[in-house]
LUMSE-966787 format. One record per residue (C-alpha): residue number from 1; x, y, z. Coordinates in steps of 0.1 Angstrom, whole numbers. Example, Ala and Ser with C-alpha at 12.3 -4.5 7.8 and 13.67 -1.06 7.14 Angstrom:
BEGIN
<site 1,<123,-45,78>>
<site 2,<137,-11,71>>
This chain:
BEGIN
<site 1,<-431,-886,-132>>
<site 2,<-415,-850,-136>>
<site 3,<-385,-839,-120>>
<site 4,<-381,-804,-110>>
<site 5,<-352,-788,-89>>
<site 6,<-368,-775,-60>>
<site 7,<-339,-761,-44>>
<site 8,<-302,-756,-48>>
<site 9,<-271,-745,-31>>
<site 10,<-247,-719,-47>>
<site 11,<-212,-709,-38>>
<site 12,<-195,-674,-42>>
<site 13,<-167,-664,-32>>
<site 14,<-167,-640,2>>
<site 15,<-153,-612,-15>>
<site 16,<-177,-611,-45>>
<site 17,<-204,-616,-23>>
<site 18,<-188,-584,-5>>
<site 19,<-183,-564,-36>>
<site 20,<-219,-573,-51>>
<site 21,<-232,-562,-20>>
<site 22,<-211,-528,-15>>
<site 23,<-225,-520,-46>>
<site 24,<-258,-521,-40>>
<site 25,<-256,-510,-3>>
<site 26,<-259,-472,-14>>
<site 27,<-285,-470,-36>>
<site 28,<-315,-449,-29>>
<site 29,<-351,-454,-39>>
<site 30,<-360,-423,-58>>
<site 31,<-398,-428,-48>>
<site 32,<-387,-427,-10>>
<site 33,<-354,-417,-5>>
<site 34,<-346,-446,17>>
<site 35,<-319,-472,9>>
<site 36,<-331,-503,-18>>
<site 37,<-310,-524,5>>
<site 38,<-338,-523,33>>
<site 39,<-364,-535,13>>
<site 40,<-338,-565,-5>>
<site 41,<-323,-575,33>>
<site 42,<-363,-586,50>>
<site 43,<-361,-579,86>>
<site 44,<-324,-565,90>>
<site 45,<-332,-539,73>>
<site 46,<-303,-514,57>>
<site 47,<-286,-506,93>>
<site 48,<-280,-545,100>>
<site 49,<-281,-561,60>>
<site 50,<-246,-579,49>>
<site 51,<-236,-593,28>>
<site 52,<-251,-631,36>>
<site 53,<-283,-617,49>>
<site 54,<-287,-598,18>>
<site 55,<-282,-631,-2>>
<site 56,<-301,-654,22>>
<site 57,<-327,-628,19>>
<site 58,<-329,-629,-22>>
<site 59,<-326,-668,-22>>
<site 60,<-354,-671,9>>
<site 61,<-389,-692,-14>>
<site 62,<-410,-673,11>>
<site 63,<-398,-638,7>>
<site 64,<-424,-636,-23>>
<site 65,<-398,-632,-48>>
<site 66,<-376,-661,-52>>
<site 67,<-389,-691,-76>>
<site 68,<-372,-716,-54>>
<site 69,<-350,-718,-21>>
<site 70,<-311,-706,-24>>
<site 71,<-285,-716,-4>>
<site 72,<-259,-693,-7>>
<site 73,<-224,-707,7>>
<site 74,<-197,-680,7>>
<site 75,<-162,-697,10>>
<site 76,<-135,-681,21>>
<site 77,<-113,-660,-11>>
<site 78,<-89,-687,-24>>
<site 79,<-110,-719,-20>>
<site 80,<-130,-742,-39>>
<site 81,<-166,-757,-32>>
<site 82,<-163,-795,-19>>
């Protein structure tokens, strides 16, 4: 039989997580003139998005998007996965 990877866990660092995130968090749709966070958060939205719902969001199979389920782990700054 085939083997595929279904799913997968990956692990970032809090404060990447918090930069990637701070610099998308201002970014406005030219079409609308409402935030691209809102649409890239589900049902937080741009007022309640961080960082981790923003990634859970993006790695989430049903939000249409993703190819397969993400897990993203943020550690804390300074320590390693395991």
């Amino acid at each position: 039989g085939a083997q595929a990877v279904l799913e997968y866990q990956l692990f970032y660092r809090r404060r990447y997580a918090e930069a990637a995130f701070a610099s998308c968090q201002g970014v406005r749709l030219p079409a609308t003139g409402g935030y691209a966070i809102a649409t890239m958060c589900g049902r937080y939205g741009a007022e309640l998005c961080t960082a981790q719902r923003w990634l859970d969001f993006q790695g989430d199979k049903n939000n249409g998007l993703a190819p397969l389920q993400i897990d993203f782990q943020l550690l804390p700054n300074g320590s390693e996965p395991g």
